[in-house]
Every structure is written in structure tokens, then in C-alpha cells.
Backbone as CSV, one residue per row, in Angstrom:
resi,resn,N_x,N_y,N_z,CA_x,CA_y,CA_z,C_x,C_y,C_z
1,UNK,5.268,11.597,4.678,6.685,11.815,4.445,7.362,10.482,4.157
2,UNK,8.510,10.361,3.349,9.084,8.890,2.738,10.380,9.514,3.801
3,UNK,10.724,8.452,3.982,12.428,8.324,4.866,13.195,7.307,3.934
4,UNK,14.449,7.543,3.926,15.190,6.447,3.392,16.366,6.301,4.862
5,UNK,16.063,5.215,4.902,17.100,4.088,6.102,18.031,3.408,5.479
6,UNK,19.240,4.059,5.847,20.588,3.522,4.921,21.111,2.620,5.770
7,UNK,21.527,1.123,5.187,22.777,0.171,5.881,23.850,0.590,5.713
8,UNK,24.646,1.011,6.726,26.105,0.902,5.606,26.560,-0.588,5.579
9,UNK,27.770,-0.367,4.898,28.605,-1.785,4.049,29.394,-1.898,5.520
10,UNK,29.582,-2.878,5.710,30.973,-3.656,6.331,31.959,-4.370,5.812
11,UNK,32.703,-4.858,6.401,33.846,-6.275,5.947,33.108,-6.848,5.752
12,UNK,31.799,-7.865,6.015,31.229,-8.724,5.697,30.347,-8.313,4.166
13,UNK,29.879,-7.530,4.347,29.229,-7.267,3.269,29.979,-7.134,2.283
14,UNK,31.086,-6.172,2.083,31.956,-5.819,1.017,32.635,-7.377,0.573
15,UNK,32.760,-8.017,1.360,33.561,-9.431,1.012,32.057,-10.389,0.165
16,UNK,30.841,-10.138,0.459,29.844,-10.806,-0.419,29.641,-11.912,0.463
17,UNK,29.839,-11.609,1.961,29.191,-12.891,2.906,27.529,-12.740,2.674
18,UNK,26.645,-13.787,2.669,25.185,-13.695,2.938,25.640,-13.853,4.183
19,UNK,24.395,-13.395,4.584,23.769,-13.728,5.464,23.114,-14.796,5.798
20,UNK,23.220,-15.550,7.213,22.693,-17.016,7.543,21.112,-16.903,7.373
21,UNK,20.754,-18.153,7.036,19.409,-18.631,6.981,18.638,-17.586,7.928
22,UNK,18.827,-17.884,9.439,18.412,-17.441,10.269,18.239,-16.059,10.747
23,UNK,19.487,-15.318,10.062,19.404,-13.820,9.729,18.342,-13.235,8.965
24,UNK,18.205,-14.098,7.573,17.615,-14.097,6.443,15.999,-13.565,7.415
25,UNK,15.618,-15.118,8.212,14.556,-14.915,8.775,13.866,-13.932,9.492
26,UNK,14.782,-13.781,10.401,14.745,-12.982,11.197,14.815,-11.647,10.937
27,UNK,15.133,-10.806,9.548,14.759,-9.615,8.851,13.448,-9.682,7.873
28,UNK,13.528,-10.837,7.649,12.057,-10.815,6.981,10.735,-10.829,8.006
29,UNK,10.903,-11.031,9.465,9.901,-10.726,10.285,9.532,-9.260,10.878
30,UNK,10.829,-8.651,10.485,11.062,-7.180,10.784,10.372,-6.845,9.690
31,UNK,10.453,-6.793,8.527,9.730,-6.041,7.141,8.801,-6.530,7.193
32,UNK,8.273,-8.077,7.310,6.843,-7.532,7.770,5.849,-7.261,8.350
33,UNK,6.808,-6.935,9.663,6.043,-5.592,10.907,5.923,-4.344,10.069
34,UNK,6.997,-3.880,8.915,6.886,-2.919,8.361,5.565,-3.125,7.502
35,UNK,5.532,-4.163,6.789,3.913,-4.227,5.444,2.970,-3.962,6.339
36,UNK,2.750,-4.781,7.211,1.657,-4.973,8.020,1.392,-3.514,8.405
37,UNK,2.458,-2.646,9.056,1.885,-1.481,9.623,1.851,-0.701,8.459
38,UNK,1.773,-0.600,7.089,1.881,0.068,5.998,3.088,0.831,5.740
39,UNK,3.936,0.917,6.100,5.001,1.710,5.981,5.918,1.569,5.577
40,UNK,6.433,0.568,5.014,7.743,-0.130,4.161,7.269,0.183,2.160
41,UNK,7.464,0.778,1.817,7.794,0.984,0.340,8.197,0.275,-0.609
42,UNK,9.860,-0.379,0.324,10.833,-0.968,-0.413,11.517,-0.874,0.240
43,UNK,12.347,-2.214,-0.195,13.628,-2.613,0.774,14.848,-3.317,0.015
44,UNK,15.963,-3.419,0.147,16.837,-3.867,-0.676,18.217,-4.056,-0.400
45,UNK,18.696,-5.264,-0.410,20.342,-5.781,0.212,21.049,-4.815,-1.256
46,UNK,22.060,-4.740,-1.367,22.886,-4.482,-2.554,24.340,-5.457,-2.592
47,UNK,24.691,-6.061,-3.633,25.717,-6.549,-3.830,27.160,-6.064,-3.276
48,UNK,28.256,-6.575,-3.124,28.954,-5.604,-2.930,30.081,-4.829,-3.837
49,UNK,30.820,-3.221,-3.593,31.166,-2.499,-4.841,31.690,-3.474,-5.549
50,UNK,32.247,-4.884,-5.468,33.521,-5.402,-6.327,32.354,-5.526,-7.172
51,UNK,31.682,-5.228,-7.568,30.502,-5.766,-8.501,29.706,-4.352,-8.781
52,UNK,30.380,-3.311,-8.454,29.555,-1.982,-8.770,30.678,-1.055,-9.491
53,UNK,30.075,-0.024,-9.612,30.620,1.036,-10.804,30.473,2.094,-9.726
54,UNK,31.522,3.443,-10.139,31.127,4.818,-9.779,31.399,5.502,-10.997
55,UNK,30.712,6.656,-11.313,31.034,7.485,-12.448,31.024,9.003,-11.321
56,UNK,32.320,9.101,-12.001,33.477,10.189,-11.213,33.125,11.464,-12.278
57,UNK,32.742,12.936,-11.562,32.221,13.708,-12.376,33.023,14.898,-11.957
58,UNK,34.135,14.653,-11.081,35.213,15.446,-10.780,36.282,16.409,-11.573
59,UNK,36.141,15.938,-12.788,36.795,16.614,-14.016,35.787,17.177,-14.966
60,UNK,36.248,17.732,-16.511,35.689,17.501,-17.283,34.490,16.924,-17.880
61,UNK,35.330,15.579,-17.932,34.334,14.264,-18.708,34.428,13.360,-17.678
62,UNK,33.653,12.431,-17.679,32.679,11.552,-16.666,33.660,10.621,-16.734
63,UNK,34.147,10.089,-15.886,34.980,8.746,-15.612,34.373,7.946,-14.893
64,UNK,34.542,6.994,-15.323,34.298,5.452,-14.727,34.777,4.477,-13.782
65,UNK,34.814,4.642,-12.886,35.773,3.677,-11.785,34.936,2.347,-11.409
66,UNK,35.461,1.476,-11.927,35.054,0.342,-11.384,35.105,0.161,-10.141
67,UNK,34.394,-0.971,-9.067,34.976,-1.541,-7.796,35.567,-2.206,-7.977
68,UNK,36.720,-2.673,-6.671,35.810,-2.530,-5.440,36.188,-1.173,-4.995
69,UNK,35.507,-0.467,-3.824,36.010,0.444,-3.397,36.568,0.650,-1.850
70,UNK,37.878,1.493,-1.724,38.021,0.734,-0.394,37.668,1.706,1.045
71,UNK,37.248,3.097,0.742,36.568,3.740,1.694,35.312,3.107,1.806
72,UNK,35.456,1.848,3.248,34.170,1.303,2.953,32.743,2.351,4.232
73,UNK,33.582,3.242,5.120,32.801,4.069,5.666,32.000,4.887,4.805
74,UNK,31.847,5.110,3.889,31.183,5.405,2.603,30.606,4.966,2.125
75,UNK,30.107,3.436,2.578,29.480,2.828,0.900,28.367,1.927,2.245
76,UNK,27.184,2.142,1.250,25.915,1.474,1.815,25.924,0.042,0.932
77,UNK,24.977,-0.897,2.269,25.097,-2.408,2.289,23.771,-2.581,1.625
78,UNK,22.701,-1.352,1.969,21.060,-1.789,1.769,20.191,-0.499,2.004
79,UNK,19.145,-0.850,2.263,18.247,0.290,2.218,16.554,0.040,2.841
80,UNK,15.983,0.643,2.646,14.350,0.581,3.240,14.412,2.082,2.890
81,UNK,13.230,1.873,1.917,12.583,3.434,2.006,11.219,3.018,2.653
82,UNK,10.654,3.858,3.439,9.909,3.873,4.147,8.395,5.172,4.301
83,UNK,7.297,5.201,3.989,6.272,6.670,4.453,6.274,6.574,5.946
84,UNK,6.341,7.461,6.712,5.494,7.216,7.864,5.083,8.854,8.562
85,UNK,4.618,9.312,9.635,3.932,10.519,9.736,5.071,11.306,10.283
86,UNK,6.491,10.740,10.360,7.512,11.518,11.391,8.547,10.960,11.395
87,UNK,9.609,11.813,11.433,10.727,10.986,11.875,11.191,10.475,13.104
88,UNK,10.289,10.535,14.585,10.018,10.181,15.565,9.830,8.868,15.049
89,UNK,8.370,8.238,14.302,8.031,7.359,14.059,9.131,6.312,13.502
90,UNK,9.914,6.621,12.645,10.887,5.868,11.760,11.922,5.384,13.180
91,UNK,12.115,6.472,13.870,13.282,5.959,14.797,12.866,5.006,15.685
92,UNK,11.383,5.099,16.162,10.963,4.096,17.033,10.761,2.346,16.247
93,UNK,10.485,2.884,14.913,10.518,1.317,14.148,11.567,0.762,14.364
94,UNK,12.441,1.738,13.681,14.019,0.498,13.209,15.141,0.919,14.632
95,UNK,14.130,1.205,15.707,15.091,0.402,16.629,14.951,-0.637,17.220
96,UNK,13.901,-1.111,16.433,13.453,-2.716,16.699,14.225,-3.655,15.744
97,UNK,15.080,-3.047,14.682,15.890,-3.957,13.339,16.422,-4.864,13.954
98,UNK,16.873,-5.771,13.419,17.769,-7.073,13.620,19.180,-6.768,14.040
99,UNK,19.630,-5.907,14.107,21.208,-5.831,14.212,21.710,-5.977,15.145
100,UNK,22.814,-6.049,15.544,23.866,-6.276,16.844,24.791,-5.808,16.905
101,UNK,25.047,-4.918,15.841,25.909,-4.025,15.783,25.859,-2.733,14.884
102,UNK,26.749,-1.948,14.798,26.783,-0.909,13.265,25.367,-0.450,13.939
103,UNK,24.713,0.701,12.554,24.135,2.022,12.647,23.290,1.749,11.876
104,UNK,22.078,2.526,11.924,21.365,3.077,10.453,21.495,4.218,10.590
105,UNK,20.893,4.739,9.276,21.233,6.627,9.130,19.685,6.448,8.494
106,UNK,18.886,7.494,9.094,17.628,7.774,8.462,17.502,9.307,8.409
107,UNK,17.077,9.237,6.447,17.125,10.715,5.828,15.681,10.488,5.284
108,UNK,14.700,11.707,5.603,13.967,12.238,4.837,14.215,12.543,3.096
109,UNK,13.410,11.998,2.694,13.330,12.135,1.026,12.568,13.290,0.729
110,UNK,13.125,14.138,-0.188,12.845,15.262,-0.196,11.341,15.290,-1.379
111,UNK,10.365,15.833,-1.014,8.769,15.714,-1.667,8.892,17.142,-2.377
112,UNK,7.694,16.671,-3.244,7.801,18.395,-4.364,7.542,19.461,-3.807
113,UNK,6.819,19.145,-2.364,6.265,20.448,-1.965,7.456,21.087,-1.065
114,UNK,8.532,20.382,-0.837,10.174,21.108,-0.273,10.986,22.373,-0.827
115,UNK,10.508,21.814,-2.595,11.134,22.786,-3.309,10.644,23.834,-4.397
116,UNK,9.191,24.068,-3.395,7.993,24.889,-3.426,8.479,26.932,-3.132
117,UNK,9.371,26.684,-2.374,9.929,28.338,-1.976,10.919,28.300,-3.299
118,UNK,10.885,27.629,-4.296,12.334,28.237,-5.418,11.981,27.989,-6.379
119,UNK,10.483,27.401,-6.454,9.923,27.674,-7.934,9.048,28.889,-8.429
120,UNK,9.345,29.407,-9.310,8.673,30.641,-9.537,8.643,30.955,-10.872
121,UNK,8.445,29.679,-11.921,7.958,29.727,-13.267,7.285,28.361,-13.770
122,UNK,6.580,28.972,-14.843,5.812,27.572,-15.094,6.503,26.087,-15.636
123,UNK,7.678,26.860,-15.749,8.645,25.413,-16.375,8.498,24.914,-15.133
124,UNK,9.488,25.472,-13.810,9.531,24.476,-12.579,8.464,24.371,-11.860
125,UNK,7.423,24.690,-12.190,6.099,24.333,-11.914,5.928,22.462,-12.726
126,UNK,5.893,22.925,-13.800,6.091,21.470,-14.439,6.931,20.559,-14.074
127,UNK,7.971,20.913,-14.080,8.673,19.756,-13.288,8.348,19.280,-12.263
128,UNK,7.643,19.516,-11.333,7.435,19.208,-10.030,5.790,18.704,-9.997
129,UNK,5.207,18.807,-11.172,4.403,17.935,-11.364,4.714,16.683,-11.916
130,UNK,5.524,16.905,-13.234,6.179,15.887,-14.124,6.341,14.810,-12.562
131,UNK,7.180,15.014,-11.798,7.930,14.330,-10.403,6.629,13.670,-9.815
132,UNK,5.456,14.502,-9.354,4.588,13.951,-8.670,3.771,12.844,-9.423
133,UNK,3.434,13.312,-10.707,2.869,12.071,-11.645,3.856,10.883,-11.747
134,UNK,4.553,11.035,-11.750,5.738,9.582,-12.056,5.625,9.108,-10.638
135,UNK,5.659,9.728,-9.547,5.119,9.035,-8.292,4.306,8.110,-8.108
136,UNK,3.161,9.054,-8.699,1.615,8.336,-8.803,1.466,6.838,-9.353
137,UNK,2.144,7.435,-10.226,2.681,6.535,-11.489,2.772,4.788,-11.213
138,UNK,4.213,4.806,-10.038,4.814,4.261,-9.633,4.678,3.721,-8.501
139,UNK,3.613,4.635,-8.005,3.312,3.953,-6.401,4.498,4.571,-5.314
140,UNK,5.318,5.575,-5.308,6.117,5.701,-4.497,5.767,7.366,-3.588
């Protein structure tokens, strides 16, 4: 099973503070407890919105909203997607993370075989191979 482990954004983040040297370090010893035990995928800080886009699909036609944005309880700082055999497992990892404050949110990523009870033609049969080969593909 893949999990995705969401950061959210803060004041610090949304303002485009790095993080100290020592922070720096000290998450890179956490990820790689994750390599080492095989279970880290991918991992990734994100900039913050003043430097991102949303495309608003609320109407009609697709609008474009630039950042920044200011519901920042909404907006993720980073990420880790993660395999591991459980979501037991995921919670016991990243409650070892670096933080001192704030949350993670860990969601199961949904696999082809989830949306196995609502396929019932050979098109969405294909698709859900199409999905698994690009996996393969990709390593994910």
C-alpha cells in the first residue's frame, strides 16, 4: 500500500523561510531511516503559494488564480509518499519526524485494485492497466 504524508504550510513556510542548516540535517536523517527501511518513494518541500497557481473549475471555464493564497489551513508545505504494509506502520514511522509542532495527515493512495467493484467493461479494464503500467513504468 503507498500512503501520502501531507505537511501542511505555516507562517513560516508561506513567508519562504528555509529551514536552518540543522533542521535541514536533522530531516535528512529521518528520510534516511525511511530509504534504509525501504519505504520512502519520495519526498518533497514545496515552495510557497506566492509562487504557485490554482486553476479554479468552479464556473464554466477554468480560471486561473495566482498566489499567494491566504487560507493557509488549506495549503500543504511538503509531502512523503511512502509503501509500507499498513497504516499502523506509517503512523509508527512519522511519529518519529522532526517536528515540534503542527500535524501530519496520512492518506492512503488509492491502487487499481480499489476501483475494481466499478469496473465492468473492457475500456475500464484498460484503464486500470494503462495506470498500473505507467506505475511499473515509473517505479511508483
Amino acid at each position: 500500500m503507498r500512503f501520502m504524508v501531507l505537511v501542511p504550510a505555516n507562517k513560516d513556510s508561506e513567508a519562504g523561510t528555509l529551514p536552518t542548516e540543522a533542521e535541514l540535517i536533522e530531516m535528512n536523517e529521518f528520510n534516511q531511516e525511511l530509504i534504509n527501511a525501504g519505504v520512502m518513494l519520495s519526498g518533497e518541500g514545496l515552495h510557497p503559494t506566492s509562487r504557485g497557481a490554482r486553476i479554479d473549475f468552479s464556473s464554466s471555464k477554468a480560471r486561473v488564480v495566482d498566489g499567494p493564497f491566504t487560507e493557509s489551513k488549506e495549503l500543504i508545505a511538503g509531502f512523503w509518499l511512502v509503501q509500507a504494509k499498513s497504516l499502523e506502520e506509517v503512523k509508527e514511522r512519522f511519529k518519529r519526524a522532526p517536528f515540534k509542532e503542527g500535524y501530519l495527515e496520512i492518506r492512503q493512495v488509492f491502487s487499481s485494485e480499489d476501483f475494481a467493484p466499478v469496473i465492468k467493461t473492457d475500456a475500464g479494464r484498460a484503464v486500470l492497466e494503462a495506470e498500473d503500467e505507467f506505475r511499473k513504468l515509473h517505479n511508483v
